[in-house]
N, C-alpha and C positions, 0 to 999 in steps of 0.2 A: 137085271143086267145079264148078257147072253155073250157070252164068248166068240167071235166070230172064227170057225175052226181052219179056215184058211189064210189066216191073219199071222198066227203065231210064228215064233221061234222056230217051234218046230218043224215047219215046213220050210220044203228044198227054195233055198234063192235062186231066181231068174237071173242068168248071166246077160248084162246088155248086147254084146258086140258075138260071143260063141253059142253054140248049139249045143242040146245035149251030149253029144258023140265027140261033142272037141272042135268039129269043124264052124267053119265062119258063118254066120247070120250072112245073108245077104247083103243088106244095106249097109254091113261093116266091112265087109269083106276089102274094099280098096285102100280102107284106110289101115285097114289092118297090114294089108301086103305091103303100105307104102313104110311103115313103120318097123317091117321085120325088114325090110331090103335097106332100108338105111344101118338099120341094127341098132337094138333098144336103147344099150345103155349108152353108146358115142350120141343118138339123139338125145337120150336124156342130158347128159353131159352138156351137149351143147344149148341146149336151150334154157339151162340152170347159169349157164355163163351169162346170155344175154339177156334175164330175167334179173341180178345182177347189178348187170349194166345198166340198167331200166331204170333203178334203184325200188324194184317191186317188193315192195317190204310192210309186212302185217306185225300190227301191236302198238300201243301205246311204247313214248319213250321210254329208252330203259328195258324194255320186253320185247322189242320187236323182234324180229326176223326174217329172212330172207322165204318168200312166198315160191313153196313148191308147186310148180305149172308139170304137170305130167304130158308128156308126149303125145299121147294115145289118146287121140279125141275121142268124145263121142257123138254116136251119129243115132241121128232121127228123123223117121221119115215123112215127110209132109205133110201127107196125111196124119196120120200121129198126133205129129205137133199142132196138126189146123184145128183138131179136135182139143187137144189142151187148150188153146188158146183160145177157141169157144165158151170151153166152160169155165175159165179163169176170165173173162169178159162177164159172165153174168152171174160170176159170184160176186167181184168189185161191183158190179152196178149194186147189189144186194147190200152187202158193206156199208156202200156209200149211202146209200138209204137210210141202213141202221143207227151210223153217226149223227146225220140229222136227224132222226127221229129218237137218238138218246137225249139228244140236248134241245127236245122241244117237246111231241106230245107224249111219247113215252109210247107209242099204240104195240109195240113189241110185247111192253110190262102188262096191258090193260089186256091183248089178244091173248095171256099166259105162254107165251113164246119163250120169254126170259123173263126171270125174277127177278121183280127190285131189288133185289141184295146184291143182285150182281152189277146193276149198275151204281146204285147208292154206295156201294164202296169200292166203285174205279176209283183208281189212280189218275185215269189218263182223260177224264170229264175235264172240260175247260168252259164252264159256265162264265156269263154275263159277258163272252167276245158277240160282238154281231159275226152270223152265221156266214161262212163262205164262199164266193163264188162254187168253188168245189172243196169237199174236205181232201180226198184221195188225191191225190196226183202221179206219186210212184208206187209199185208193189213189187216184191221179191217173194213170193212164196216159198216154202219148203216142199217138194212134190217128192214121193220115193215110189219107187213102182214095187208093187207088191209079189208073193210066190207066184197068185193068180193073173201076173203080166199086169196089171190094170195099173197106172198111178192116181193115188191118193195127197191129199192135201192131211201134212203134218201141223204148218202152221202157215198163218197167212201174213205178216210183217207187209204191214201196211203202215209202219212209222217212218221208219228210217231203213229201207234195204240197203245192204251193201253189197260189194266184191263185183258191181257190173267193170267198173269200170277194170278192174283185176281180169275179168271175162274178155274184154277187148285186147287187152294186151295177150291176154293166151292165145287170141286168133292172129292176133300178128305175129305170136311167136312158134306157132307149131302150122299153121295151115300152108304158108308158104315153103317152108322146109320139106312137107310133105309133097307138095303139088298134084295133090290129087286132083283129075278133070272127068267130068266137071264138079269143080269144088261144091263148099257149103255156100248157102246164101251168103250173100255180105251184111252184115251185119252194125260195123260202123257207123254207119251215113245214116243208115234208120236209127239207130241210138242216138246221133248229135240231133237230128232231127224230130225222131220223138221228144228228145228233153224239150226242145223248145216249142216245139207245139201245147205240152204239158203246162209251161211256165207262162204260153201268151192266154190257154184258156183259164188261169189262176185271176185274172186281172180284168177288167174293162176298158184301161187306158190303153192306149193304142201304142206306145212306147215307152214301158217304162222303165225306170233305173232296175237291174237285177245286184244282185249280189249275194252272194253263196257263204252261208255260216259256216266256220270250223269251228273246231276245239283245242285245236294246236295239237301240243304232245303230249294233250288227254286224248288222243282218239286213237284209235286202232287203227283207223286206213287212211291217214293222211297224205299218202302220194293218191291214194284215188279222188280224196275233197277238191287237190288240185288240179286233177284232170277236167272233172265237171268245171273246174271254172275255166278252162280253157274252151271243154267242146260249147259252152254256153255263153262266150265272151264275155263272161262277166266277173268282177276281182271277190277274191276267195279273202273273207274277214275276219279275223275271232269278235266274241264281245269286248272285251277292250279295244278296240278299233273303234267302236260303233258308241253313238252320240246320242242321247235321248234331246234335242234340244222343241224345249214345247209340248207342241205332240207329234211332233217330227222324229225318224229314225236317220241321222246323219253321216255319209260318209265321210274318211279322214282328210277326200277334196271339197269337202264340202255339198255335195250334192246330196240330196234326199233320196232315200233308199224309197220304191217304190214299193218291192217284188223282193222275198228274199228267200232262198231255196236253203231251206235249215240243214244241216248233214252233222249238229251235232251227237254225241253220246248223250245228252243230257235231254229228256223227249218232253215236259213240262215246264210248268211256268211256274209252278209254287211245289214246296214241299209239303211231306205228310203230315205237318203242322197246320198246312192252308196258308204260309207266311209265303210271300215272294221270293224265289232264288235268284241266280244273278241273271239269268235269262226272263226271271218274271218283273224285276228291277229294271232292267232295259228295253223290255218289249210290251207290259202292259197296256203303259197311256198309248203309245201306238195304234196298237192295237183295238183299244177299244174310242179309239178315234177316229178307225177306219184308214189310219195314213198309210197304211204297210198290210200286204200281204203275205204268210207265212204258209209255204210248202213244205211237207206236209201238214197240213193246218194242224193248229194246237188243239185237242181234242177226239185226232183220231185215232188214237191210240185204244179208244174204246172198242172199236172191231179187232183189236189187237191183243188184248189182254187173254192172256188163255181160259181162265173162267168162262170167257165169252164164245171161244174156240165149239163145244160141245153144242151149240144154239145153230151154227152160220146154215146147215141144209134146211132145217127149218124156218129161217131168217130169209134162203131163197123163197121160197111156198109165200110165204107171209108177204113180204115186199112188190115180189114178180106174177108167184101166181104159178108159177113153172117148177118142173121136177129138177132136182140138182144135175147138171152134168157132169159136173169133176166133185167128187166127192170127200167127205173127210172121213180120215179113218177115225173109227169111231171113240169117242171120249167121254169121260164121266164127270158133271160138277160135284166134287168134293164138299161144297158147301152145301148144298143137299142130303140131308142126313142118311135116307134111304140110298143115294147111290154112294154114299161113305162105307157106311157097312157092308155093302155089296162088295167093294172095290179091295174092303179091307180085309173082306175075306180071302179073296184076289189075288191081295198083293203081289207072291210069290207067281203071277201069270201076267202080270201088268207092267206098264210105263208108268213112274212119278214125274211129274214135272209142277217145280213151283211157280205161282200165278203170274208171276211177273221176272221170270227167270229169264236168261237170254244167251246165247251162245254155246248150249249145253250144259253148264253151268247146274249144278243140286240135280240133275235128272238121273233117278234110279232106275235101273233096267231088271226087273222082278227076275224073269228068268233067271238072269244071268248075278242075282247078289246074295251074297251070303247070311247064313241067320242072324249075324250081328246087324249088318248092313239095310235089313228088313226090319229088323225092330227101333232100330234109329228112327228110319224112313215113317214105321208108325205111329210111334213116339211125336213123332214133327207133325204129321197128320191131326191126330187125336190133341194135342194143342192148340190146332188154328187150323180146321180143317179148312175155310173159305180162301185159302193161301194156295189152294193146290187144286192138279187135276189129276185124272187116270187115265191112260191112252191104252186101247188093243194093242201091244207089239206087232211089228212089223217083217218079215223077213225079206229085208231092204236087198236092191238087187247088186250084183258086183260086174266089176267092166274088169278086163285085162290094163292091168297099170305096172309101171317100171319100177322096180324095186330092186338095187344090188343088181342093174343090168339086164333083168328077166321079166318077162311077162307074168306077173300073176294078177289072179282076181284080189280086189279089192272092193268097200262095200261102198256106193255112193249114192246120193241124192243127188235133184234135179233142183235148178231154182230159174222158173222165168221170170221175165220182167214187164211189168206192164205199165204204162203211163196212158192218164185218163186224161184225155183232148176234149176240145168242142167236137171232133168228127167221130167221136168213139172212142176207145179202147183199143192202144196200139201193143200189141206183145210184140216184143224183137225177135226174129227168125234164130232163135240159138239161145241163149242165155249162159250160164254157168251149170258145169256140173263139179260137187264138189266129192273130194275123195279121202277117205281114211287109208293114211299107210302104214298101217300095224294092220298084220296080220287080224281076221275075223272083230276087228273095235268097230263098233256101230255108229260111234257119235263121228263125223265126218267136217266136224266146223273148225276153223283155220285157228281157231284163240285155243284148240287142243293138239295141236300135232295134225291138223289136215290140208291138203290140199287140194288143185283144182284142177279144171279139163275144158280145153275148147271144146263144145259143145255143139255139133254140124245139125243143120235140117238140110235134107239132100231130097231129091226126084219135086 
């Protein structure tokens, strides 16, 4: 294991929107002037009103909060992005591959690509369903661009991505106030669009009933669940709602659930017992009846599990045949003895993150933790090492955001969106970028004190 020496801490972050000297990037430059002429914080102000109003609010009941939409878009250039969304198109085809060949020959485990261990103790294996039109349907990535300008792939969340629809309302709430011409792509109309293209290639019936799973006030983004059931005409459920009658999936008018776009917290069907949860009580006979289809299918959590994270360039090679184009920054299976001890030696230069963690949630940032806080973290390790992985740290890059009225830099991440159709692999012109507003915090996810950023592709 080899430390990549442009990867770390140590090195200077890439600002997205200013130059070294302070002055404006090019391709930020408009938005940047439209933002200082209004003046930061009366924008900021105002767009935290209508945000609000919206009722754009993140967290399960009881925790939520009102969702910080920062002023100051960011912007990206066409190019740029055509090239991300290139190679985020043919890592998903790779993925998708991978899923069905976990849950059939296994030619991953046989070609030494990835150890049986790592799949013989997913979580997120969904044996004895017949296999699905498509497993993938939507993807959110974690992308952060590194010192050396390049973005990297953190994590690929191919289960259940969220905050797109948080991402739309940011563009209705900062691109107009800004009115910069010519603006970002529109972004909208291909989101309600892509989803339904995603939802008709899930199916073979030429019309069938949809309906969009919540979780109520278990979930964190319940104004966003309801949005999808808007842009997709289709009514937003809990399981309580929903009828197992036969092998039929029933709505509460009586109609038979065709097609049903999952968006709950809960990603399985059974627990680490192998016994049915309440979603594997209501959706198995279905299921394995063929009556109903389930977006993102049950199962693919397997391309998702971080264990599995360290595999996917290689899992390109293997499936495609082709060199990676969007890369992962580089990672280590803990459950490998050899890169345990390597990692562990490390630790004090690495990323922890647990196998099945989510939202930033147990991630230790080596650099940055203290001797007590490393020998926890080894202590947790050397227990159950196949529970964890090790990530090269990153020196994630920062954009100009409003804090207290002012512009400063803060640290953020990219996440695009991609829905897998019959015609391809559609990425939306823009996505979310999300942002940390504490001063120099790394982790940048909304369930810690983060917020977000309309996000432009412009030229």
């Amino acid at each position: 294991m080899s430390a990549d020496p442009g990867a770390g801490l140590s090195a200077a972050s890439v600002d997205e929107a200013l130059l070294p000297d302070g002055g404006d990037r090019p391709h930020a430059a408009a938005a940047l002037a439209a933002v200082r002429a209004h003046g930061p914080g009366a924008l900021a102000a105002d767009v935290a009103r209508e945000a609000a109003a919206l009722g754009l609010r993140h967290g399960p009941a009881g925790e939520d909060h009102l969702f910080a939409v920062d002023p100051v878009p960011r912007v990206l250039g066409r190019s740029e992005w055509q090239e991300l969304a290139t190679g985020l198109d043919q890592r998903l085809r790779a993925l998708e591959a991978f899923v069905a060949d976990a849950h059939g020959p296994r030619e991953a485990v046989r070609a030494g690509v990835v150890p049986a261990v790592v799949l013989d103790t997913n979580r997120y294996l969904a044996p004895g369903l017949a296999p699905p039109r498509r497993w993938i349907g939507m993807a959110g990535p974690d992308v952060v661009r590194g010192a050396d300008g390049r973005f990297v792939v953190l994590e690929d969340n191919v289960r259940t991505p969220t905050l797109l629809a948080f991402a739309l309302a940011a563009r209705d709430l900062v691109a107009p106030r800004l009115g910069v011409q010519p603006g970002p792509a529109p972004v909208r109309e291909a989101a309600v669009a892509a989803m339904r293209q995603m939802l008709a290639a899930a199916t073979d019936l030429p019309d069938p009933v949809v309906a969009v799973l919540g979780d109520g006030p278990r979930s964190g983004v319940p104004w966003e669940i309801d949005r999808f059931g808007e842009m997709v005409d289709a009514p937003v459920v809990l399981p309580s709602q929903l009828t197992a009658r036969g092998d039929a999936l029933v709505l509460p008018d009586g109609r038979r659930v065709d097609l049903l776009w999952r968006r709950t917290s809960e990603e399985r069907l059974t627990g680490d017992d192998g016994r049915p949860n309440e979603l594997g009580e209501l959706l198995l006979g279905p299921l394995r009846a063929g009556t109903v289809t389930v977006v993102n299918a049950f199962g693919t959590g397997v391309a998702d599990d971080k264990r599995t994270f360290p595999y996917v360039e290689d899992l390109v090679r293997l499936f495609l045949g082709e060199e990676p184009l969007l890369r992962s920054q580089p990672a280590y299976d803990l459950g490998d003895p050899a890169q345990c001890r390597a990692a562990l030696d490390r630790l004090p230069e690495l990323v922890l993150k647990p196998r099945s963690g989510s939202g930033g949630h147990g991630v230790l940032i080596g650099p940055r933790a203290d001797p007590e806080a490393l020998e926890r973290a080894r202590a947790a390790v050397l227990a159950d090492p196949g529970e964890w992985i090790a990530q090269e740290p990153v020196a994630i890059s920062t954009h100009p955001t409003v804090v207290d009225g002012a512009l400063v830099p803060r640290h953020v991440d990219y996440r695009p969106y991609a829905f897998c159709t019959d015609d391809g692999t559609v990425v939306l012109p823009g996505g979310f970028t999300r942002v940390s507003l504490t001063e120099g915090e790394l982790v940048v996810n909304a369930s810690q004190g983060g917020g977000g950023k309309d996000t432009w592709v412009v030229g």
